[in-house]
ZASE-593246 format. One line per 10 residues: number of its first residue (from 1); their letters; for each residue x, y, z of C-alpha. Coordinates in nm, 2 decimals. Layout:
NUM> A> X Y Z  ... $
! end
This chain:
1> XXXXXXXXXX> 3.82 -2.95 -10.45  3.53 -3.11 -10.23  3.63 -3.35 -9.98  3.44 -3.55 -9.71  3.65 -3.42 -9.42  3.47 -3.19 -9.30  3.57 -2.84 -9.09  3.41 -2.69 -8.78  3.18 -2.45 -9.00  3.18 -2.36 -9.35 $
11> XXXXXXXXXX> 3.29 -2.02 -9.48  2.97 -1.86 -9.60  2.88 -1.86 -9.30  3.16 -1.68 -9.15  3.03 -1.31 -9.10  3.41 -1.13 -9.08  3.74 -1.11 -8.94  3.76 -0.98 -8.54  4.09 -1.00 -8.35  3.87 -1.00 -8.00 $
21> XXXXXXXXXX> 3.71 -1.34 -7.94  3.32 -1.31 -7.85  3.04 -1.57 -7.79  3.08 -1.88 -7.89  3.37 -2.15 -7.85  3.54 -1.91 -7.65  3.26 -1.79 -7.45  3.23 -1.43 -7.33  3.53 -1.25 -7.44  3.74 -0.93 -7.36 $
31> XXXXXXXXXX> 3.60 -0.58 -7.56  3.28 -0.60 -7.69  3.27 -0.54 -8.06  2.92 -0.41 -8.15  2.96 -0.48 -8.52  3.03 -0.85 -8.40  2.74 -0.82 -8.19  2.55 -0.69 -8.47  2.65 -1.01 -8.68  2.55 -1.25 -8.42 $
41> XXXXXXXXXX> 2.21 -1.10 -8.35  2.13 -1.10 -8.80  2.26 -1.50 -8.76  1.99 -1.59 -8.46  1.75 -1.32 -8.62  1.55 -1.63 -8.66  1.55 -1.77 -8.32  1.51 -1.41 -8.18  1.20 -1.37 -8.36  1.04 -1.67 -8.30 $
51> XXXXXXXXXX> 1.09 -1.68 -7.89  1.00 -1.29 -7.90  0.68 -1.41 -8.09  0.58 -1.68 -7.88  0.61 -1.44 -7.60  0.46 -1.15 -7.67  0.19 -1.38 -7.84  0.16 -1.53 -7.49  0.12 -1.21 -7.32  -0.15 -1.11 -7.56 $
61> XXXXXXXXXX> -0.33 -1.43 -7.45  -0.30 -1.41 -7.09  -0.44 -1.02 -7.12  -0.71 -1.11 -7.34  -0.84 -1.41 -7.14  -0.79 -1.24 -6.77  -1.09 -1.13 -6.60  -1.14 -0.77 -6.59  -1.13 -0.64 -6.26  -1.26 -0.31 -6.16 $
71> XXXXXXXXXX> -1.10 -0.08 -5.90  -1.34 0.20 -5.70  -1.17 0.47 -5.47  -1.25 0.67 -5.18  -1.08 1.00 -5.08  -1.08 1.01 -4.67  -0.93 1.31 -4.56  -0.77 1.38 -4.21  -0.97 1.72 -4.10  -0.77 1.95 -3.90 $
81> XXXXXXXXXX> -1.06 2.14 -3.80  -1.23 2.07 -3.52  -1.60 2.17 -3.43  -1.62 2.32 -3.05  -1.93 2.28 -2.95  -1.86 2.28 -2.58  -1.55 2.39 -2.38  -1.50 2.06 -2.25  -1.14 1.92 -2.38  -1.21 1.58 -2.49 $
91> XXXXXXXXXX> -1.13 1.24 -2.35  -0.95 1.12 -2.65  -0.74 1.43 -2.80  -0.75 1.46 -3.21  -0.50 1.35 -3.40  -0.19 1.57 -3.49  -0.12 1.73 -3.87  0.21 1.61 -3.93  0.33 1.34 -4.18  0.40 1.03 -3.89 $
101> XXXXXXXXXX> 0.05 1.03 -3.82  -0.12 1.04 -4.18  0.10 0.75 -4.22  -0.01 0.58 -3.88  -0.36 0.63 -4.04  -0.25 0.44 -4.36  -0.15 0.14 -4.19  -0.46 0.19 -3.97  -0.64 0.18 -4.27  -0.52 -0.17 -4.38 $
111> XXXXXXXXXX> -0.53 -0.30 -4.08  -0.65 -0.66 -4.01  -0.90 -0.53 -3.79  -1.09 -0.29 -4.05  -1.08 -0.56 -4.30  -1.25 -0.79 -4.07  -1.54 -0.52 -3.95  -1.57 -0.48 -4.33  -1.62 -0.84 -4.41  -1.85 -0.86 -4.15 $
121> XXXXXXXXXX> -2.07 -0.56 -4.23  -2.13 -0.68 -4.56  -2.08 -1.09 -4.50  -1.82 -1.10 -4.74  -1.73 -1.43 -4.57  -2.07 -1.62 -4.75  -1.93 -1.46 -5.10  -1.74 -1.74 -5.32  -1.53 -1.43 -5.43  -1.43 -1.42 -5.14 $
131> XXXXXXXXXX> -1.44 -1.74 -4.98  -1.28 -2.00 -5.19  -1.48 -2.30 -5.01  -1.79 -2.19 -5.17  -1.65 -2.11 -5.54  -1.76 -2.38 -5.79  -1.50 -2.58 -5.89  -1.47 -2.68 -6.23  -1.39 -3.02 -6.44  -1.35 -3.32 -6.21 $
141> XXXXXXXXXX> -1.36 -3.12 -5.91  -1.74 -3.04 -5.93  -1.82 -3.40 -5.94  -1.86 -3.43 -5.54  -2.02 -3.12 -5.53  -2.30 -3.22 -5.70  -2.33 -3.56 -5.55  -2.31 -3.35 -5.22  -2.59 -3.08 -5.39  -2.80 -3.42 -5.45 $
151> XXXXXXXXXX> -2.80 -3.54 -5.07  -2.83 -3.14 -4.95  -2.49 -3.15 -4.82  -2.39 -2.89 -5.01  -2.56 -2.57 -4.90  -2.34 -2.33 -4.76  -2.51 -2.26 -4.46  -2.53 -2.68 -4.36  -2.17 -2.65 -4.48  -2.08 -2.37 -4.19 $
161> XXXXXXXXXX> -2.30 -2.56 -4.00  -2.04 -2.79 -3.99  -1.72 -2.68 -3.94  -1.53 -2.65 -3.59  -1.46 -2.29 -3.41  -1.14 -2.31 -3.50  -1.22 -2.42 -3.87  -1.46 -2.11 -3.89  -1.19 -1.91 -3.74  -0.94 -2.00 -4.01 $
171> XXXXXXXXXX> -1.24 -1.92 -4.29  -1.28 -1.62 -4.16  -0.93 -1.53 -4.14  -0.86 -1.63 -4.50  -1.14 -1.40 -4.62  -1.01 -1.14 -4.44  -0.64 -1.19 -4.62  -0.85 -1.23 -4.94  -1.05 -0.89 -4.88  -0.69 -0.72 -4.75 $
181> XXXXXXXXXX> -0.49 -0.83 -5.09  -0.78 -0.68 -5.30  -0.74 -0.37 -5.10  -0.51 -0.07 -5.16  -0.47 0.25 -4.94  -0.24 0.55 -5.05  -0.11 0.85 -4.97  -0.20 1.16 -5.19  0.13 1.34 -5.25  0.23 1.50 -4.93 $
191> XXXXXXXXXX> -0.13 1.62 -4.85  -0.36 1.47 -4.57  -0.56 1.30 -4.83  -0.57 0.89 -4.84  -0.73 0.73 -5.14  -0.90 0.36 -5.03  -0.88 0.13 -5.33  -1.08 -0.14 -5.38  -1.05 -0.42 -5.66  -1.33 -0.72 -5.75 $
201> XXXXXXXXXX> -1.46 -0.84 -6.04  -1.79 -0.69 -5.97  -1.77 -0.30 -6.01  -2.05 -0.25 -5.79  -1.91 -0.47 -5.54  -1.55 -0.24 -5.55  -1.73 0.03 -5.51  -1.97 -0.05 -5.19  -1.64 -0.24 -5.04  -1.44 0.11 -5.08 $
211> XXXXXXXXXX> -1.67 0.28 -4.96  -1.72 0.03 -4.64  -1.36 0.05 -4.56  -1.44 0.43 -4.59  -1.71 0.49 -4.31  -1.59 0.16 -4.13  -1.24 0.39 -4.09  -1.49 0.69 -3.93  -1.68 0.44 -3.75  -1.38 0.32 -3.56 $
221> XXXXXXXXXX> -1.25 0.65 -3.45  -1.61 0.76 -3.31  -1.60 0.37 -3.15  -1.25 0.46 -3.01  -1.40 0.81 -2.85  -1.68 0.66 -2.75  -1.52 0.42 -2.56  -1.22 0.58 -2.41  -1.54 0.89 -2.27  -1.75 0.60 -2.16 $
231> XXXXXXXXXX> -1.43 0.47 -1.93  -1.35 0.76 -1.83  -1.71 0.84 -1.72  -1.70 0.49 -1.52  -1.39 0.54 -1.36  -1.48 0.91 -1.27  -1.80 0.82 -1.13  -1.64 0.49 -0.91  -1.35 0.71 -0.79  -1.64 1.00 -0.72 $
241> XXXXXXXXXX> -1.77 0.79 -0.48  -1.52 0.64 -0.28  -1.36 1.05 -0.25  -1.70 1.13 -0.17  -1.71 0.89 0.18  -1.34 1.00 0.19  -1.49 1.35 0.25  -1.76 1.34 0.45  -1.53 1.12 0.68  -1.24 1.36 0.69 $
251> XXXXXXXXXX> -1.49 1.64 0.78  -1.65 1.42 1.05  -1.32 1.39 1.21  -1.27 1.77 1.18  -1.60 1.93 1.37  -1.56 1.58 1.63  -1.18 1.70 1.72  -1.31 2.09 1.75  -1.58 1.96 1.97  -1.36 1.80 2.20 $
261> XXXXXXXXXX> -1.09 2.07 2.20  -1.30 2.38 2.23  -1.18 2.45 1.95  -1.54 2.60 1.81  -1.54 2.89 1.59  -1.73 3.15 1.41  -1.65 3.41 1.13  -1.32 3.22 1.07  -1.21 3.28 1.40  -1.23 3.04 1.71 $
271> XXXXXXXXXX> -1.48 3.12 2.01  -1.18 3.13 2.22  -0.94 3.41 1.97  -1.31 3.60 1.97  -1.34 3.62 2.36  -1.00 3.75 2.42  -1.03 3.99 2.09  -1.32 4.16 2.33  -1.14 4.15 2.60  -0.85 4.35 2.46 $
281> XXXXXXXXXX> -1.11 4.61 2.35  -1.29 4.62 2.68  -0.98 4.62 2.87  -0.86 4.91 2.66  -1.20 5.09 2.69  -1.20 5.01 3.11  -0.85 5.17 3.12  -0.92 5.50 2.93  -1.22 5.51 3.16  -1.02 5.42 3.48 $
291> XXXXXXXXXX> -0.75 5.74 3.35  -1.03 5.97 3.34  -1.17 5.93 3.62  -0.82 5.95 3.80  -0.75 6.28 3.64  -1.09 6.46 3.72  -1.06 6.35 4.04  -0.64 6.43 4.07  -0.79 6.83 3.90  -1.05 6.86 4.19 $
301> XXXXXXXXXX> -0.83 6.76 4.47  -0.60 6.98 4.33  -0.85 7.27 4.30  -0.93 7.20 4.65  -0.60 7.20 4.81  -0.53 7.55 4.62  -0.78 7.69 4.86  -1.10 7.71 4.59  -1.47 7.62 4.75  -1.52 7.38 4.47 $
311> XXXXXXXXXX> -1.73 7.57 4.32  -1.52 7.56 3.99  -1.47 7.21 4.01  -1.53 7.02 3.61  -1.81 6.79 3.73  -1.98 7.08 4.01  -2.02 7.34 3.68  -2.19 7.05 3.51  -2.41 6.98 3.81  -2.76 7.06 3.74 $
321> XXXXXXXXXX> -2.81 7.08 4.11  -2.54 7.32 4.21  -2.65 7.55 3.90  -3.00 7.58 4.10  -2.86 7.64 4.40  -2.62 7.85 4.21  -2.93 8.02 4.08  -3.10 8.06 4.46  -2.80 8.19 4.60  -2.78 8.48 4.31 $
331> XXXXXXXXXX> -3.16 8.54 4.40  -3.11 8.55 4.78  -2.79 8.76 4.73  -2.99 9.06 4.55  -3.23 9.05 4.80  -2.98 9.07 5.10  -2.83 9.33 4.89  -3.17 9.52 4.86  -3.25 9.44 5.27  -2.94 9.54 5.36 $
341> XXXXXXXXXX> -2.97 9.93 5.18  -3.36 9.92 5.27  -3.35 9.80 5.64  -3.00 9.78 5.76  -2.82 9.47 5.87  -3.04 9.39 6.19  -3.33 9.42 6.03  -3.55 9.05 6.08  -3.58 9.02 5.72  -3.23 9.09 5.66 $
351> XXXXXXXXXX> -3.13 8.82 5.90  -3.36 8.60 5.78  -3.23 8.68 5.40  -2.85 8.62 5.52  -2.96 8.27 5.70  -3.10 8.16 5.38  -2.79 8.30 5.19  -2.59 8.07 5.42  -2.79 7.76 5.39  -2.75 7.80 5.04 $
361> XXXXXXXXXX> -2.39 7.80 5.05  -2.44 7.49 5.30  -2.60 7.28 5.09  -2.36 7.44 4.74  -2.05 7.30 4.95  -2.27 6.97 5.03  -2.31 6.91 4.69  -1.93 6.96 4.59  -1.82 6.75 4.90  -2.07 6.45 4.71 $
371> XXXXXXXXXX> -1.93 6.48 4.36  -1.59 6.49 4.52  -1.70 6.15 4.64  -1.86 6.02 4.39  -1.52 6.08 4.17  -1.34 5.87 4.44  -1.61 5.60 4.38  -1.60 5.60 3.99  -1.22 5.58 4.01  -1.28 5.30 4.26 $
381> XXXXXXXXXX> -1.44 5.10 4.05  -1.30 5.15 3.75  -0.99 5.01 3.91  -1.16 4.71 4.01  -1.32 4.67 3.66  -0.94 4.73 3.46  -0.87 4.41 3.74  -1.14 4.22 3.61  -1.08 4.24 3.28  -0.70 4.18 3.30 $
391> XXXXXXXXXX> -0.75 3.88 3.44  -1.03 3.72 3.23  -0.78 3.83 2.94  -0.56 3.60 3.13  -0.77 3.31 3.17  -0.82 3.32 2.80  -0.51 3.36 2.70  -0.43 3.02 2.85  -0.70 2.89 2.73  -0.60 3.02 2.38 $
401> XXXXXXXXXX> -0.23 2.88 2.45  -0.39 2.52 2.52  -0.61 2.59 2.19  -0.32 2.65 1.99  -0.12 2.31 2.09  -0.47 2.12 2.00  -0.48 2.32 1.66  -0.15 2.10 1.55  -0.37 1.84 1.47  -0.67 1.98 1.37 $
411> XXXXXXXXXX> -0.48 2.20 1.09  -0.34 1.82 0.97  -0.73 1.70 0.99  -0.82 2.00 0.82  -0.54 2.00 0.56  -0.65 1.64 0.48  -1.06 1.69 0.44  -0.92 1.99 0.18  -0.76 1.80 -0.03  -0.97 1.52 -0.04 $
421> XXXXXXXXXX> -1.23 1.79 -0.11  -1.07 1.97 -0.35  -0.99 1.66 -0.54  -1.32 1.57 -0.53  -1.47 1.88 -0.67  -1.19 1.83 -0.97  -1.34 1.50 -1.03  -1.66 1.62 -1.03  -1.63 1.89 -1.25  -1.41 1.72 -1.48 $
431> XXXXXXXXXX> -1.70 1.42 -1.47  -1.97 1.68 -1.55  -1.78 1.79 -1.86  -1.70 1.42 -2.01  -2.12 1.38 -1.94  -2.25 1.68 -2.08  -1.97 1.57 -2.41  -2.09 1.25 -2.42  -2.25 1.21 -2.76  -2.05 1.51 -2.92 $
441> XXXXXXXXXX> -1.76 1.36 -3.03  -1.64 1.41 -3.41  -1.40 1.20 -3.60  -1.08 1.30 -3.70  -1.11 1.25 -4.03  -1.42 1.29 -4.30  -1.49 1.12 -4.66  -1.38 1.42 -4.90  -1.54 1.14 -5.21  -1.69 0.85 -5.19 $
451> XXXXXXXXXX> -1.63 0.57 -5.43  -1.84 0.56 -5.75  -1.92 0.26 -6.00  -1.61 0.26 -6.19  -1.68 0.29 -6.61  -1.41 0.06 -6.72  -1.19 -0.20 -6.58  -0.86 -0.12 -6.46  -0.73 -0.44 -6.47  -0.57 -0.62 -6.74 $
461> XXXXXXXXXX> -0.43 -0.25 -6.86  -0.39 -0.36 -7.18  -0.17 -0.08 -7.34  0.04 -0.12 -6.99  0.07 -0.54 -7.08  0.09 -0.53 -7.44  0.42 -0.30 -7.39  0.55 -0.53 -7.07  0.49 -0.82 -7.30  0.71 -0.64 -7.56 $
471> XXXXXXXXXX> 1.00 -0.61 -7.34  0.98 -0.92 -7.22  0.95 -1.01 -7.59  1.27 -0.84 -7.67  1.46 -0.96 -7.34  1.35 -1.33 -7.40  1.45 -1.33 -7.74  1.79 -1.16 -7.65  1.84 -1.41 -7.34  1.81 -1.68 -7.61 $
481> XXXXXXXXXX> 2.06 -1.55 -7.82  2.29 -1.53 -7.59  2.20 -1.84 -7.44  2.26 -2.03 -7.80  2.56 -1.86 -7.82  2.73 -1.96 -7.53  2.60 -2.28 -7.54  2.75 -2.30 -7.91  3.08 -2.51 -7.92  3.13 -2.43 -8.29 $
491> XXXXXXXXXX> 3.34 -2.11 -8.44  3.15 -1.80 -8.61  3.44 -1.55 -8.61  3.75 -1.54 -8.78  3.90 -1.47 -8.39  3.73 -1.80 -8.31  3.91 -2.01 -8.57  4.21 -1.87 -8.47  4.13 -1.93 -8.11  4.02 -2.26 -8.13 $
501> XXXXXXXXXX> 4.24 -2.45 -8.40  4.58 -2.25 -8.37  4.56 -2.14 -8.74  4.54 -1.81 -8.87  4.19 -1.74 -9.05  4.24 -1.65 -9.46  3.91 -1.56 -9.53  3.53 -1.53 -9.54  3.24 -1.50 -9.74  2.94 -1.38 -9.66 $
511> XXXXXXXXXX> 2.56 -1.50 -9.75  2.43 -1.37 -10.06  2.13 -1.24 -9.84  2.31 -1.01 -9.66  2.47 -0.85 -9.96  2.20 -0.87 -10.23  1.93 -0.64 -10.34  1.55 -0.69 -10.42  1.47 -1.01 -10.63  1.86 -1.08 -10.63 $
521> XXXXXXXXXX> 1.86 -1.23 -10.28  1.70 -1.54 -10.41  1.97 -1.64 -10.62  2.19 -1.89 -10.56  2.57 -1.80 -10.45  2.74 -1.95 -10.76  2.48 -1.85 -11.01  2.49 -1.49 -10.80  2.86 -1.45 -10.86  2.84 -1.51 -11.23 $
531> XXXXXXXXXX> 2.58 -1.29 -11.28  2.72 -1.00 -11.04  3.10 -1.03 -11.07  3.14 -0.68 -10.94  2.92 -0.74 -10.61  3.07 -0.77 -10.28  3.00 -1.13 -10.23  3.19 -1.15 -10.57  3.49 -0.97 -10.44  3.46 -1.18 -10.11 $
541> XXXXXXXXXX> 3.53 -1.47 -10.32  3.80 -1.37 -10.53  3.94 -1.23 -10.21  3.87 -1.60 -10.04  4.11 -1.74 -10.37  4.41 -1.48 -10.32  4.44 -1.55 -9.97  4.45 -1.87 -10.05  4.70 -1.89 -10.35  4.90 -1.67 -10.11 $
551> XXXXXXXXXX> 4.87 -1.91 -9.80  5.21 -2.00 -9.83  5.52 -1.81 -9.94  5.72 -1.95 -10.22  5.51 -2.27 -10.28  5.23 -2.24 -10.53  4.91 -2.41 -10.34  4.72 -2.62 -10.61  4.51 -2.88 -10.37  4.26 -2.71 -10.17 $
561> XXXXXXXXXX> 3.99 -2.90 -9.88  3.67 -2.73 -9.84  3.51 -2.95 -9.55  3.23 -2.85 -9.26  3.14 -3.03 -8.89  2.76 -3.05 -9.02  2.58 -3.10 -9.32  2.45 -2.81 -9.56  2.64 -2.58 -9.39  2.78 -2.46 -9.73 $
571> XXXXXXXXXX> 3.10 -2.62 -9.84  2.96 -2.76 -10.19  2.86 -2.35 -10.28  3.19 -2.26 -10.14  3.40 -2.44 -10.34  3.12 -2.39 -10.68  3.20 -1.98 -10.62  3.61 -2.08 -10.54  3.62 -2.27 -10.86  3.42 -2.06 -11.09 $
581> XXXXXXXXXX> 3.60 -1.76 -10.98  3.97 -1.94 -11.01  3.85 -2.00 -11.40  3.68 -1.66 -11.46  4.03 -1.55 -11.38  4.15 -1.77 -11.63  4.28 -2.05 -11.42  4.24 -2.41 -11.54  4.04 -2.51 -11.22  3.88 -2.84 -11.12 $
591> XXXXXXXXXX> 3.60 -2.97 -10.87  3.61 -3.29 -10.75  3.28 -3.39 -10.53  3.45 -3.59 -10.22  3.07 -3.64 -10.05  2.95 -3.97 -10.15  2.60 -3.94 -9.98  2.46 -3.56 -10.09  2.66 -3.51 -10.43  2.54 -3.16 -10.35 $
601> XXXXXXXXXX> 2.79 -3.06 -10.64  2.60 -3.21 -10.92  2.27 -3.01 -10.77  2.45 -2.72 -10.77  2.56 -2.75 -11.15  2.24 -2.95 -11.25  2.39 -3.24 -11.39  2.34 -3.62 -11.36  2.67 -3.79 -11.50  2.68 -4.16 -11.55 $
611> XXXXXXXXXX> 3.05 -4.18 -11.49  3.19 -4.00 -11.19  3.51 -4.00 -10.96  3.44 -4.38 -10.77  3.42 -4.50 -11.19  3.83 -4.30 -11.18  3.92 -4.49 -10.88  3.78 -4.83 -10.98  3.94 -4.83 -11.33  3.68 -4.80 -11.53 $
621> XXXXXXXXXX> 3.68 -4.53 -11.69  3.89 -4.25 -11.78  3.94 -3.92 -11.62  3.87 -3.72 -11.95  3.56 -3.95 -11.98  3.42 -3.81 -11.57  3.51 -3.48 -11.65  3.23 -3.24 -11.72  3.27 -2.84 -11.78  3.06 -2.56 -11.65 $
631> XXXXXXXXXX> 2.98 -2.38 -11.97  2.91 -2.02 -11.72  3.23 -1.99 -11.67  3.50 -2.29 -11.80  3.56 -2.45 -11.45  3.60 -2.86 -11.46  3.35 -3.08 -11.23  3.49 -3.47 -11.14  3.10 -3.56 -11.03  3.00 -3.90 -10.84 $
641> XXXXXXXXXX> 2.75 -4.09 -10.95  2.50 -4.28 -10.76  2.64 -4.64 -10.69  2.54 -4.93 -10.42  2.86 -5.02 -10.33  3.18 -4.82 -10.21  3.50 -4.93 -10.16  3.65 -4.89 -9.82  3.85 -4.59 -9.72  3.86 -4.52 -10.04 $
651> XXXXXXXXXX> 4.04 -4.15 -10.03  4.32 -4.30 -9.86  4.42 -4.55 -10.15  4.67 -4.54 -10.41  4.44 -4.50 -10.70  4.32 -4.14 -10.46  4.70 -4.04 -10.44  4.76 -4.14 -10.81  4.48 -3.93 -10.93  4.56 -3.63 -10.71 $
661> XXXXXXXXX> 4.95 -3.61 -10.87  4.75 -3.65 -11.23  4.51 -3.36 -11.16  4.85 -3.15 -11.01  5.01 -3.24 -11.34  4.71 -3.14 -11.50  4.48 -2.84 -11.38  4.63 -2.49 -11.21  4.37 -2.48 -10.95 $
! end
């Protein structure tokens, strides 16, 4: 039977029986049951599609109506090779190989600083790409801008004109975070490699920007050698002079201290070390001489006093005059000799001869007696001279003491014009190296490739979107079911009816859609159960009708409420299929249509009665007279017919109770 009172959800819709609650009434329950999930997703299949659709139709939109941008790269390469053009080491050393510094260089690379030497090389800050104060604005917007563009107030340049230093500063520094967001710098792998990425709407422009940021990167190294060999050179050349005065003073000071100390020197000796260095020698060479003379003259005293005439005396045998007189007295000898066996020893000559003979030997012994004497006198003054000597060695050896107490300070004097001189002949060589490299410093990095005119955007990636815009597709549309099922206070499992109500769940039948074939899907459930009595949805039925007949032990259940929280949710085909399977079993079975505003039963079963269940109630007509019998399969119908007026609460009077015991009396089911 059809009643008005209606259920939380009608049966057709109820997808099957599951012990573990899931979305829904209950909310999110224990175990997830996938074939549950499965019948939850077929039920929102509708709202899953049309979200995903709207979606993925909305990504398609965006990527077909965004402007294509175009990306240009650079390869810059850190070189580890250096050219060594001079011996020089460099002001500014290279950069090392390892990865913390090709990193460093990345984030050099994006610096704020590079951008801005960039925008200003190519006066990116006058582009309306760029600079958002000069784009054209559209709709309402570009209404002052013309009226400004009528009075010349417009122009860009009388614009600038315009604004503050500190307004200018803030364009510029915009631009700059415009350019820098465009810009992208990565590292190749683990390689020394950086690819500089540049993205504009313009391809040339992407590629003339990359390649700025490029040689702008180079530029800035050479700038940074430059600079730090142009300091240096400066503070060499300051500090070169002030060591230079430094050095001629500390030298002054040294010769004006030697002057005044005596302390004078040549051949890296003083005068004073030189005098008494002679004097050693000459003493030395006075006292050898002094000894000599000593011993010839101790030998001929000693030749003497052993009773010789002298005659073999050292210095007498060298004596050129005794030899002559030697020679005389060998002469005069033969010829005394001769005399002597001639005449005899009176004879005149023979006197005469012996007189000379003795004169001879006179002036022989003369001569000895002088060289005797002349020894004496060389040893004499040789004596006199080894005095001498000793005592000049004296006097400069004090002198040389006095020198060495005065050399105290003039070794500190000297010590402190060296190292001012040797510091200043560091400086100067180090100064003529950073001038003579001046000029031939390299970068530390070169452009392996420079950015071409890129062939196609990369920017929207369509293939990349389109997918993106599927899984967001897919996630929307599954956020929405899940959404709608949370949000949904009604029942769609048996587990929720039991759940929610208290009451155990006998049943449930499933939409002819799900269970049909081909062209059989667009029958309607009754007409499909008469015309498929073997299908599943047929055997759900009959199933529906034993669990009901069997609903409660020992009492034989006759009366039976099909009712639903919302309209068209499928109580009128329910209880069509109930009924005509309950008479196809042979079961005298009757309908009576409880909803006075759809009388969705008499659709169902195409009929338009003229008396009807309110015509029962009322009296005025009989009940045999408001039946009507489904020829298909020999189930009763109690229709309702369309009236104006209706009795109030009219299924709880006693003509409703009257004609429910009647119908007991009457029909089986």
């Amino acid at each position: 039977m059809n009643s008005p009172f209606q259920s939380p959800r009608s049966a057709n819709e109820l997808q099957a029986l599951d012990d573990e609650p899931g979305w829904g009434a209950g909310g999110l329950g224990g175990a997830i049951d996938l074939q549950d999930l499965i019948a939850r997703f077929r039920r929102r299949l509708k709202l899953f599609l049309a979200l995903a659709l709207l979606i993925f139709i909305g990504a398609l939109v965006f990527t077909l109506r965004a402007t294509p941008l175009y990306t240009a790269t650079a390869g810059v390469m850190i070189d580890t090779r250096k050219e060594q053009v001079t011996d020089a080491q460099a002001v500014l050393s290279g950069l090392s190989a390892d990865t913390a510094t090709v990193d460093t260089e990345v984030e050099v690379l994006k610096s704020r600083q590079l951008a801005q030497r960039v925008v200003e090389s190519l006066q990116l800050q006058n582009d309306p790409e760029f600079n958002s104060r000069l784009a054209e604005p559209g709709g309402l917007a570009a209404i002052p801008r013309a009226i400004g563009n009528a009075f010349g107030q417009a122009a860009p340049d009388a614009a600038r004109a315009r604004l503050t230093d500190v307004q200018q500063q803030r364009e510029m520094e915009r631009v700059v975070d415009t350019v820098r967001d465009r810009l992208s710098i990565r590292r190749v792998g683990l390689t020394y490699v950086m690819n500089v990425g540049f993205t504009s709407p313009d391809q040339n422009k992407a590629a003339r920007i990359a390649n700025a940021f490029a040689d702008g990167y180079l530029l800035e190294q050479l700038e940074a050698k430059f600079d730090a060999t142009r300091q240096a050179n400066t503070w060499l050349n300051t500090r070169l002079a002030d060591l230079r005065t430094e050095v001629q003073t500390n030298e002054a000071a040294v010769e004006r201290y030697r002057t005044a100390n005596g302390l004078l020197s040549a051949s890296g000796a003083t005068l004073t070390e030189q005098e008494i260095s002679a004097y050693n020698q000459q003493l030395a060479t006075v006292r050898t001489q002094q000894a000599e003379d000593e011993a010839r003259l101790r030998t001929a005293r000693a030749q003497l006093a052993a009773g010789s005439t002298g005659e073999d005396v050292g210095e007498a045998l060298g004596s050129q005059v005794v030899q002559q007189l030697r020679a005389r007295r060998a002469e005069v000898s033969g010829r005394v000799a001769d005399l002597s066996s001639r005449y005899g020893p009176r004879h005149p000559d023979m006197l005469r001869a012996e007189r000379e003979l003795a004169d001879i030997d006179q002036q022989i012994q003369a001569e000895i007696r002088r060289i005797i004497s002349n020894l004496e006198a060389k040893v004499s003054v040789s004596r006199e001279r080894t005095g001498s000597m000793a005592g000049s060695l004296a006097g400069a050896r004090g002198t040389l003491a006095a020198n060495n107490a005065a050399s105290v300070r003039l070794n500190e004097l000297q010590r402190n014009a060296e190292s001012s001189r040797t510091l200043y002949q560091s400086l100067l060589d180090r100064f003529k190296e950073t001038t003579s490299s001046e000029g031939l410093e390299q970068s530390d990095a070169r452009v392996v490739s420079r950015a071409v005119v890129p062939n196609g955007p990369s920017s929207p990636n369509v293939p990349l979107n389109l997918a993106l815009g599927l899984v967001l597709a897919l996630g929307g549309g599954i956020a929405a079911i899940v959404l709608a099922e949370m949000l949904d206070s009604g029942v769609a499992t048996a587990a929720d009816v039991e759940k929610t109500f208290g009451y155990p769940s006998i049943g449930q039948v499933p939409l002819v859609s799900s269970v049909a074939e081909g062209a059989d899907r667009n029958l309607r459930p009754a007409d499909y159960l008469l015309q498929k009595p073997l299908s599943a949805f047929a055997e759900f039925v009959r199933s529906l009708r034993t669990s009901i007949q069997f609903s409660k032990v020992g009492q034989q259940v006759q009366v039976v409420v099909l009712t639903s929280s919302l309209p068209s949710e499928g109580k009128s085909t329910t209880s069509v299929c109930l009924a005509r399977a309950a008479a196809q079993a042979g079961q005298r079975t009757l309908i009576v249509d409880c909803d006075l505003r759809r009388r969705s039963v008499n659709k169902i079963f195409g009929i338009e009665p003229t008396v009807g269940l309110m015509d029962v109630l009322n009296g005025t007509a009989t009940l045999e007279q408001a039946l009507v019998m489904d020829e298909a399969s020999g189930a009763y119908v109690l229709p309702l017919t369309p009236q104006s007026f209706t009795p109030k609460d009219v299924f709880n009077s006693q003509a409703m109770d009257d004609l429910l015991k009647r119908l007991r009396e009457t029909f089986q089911f």
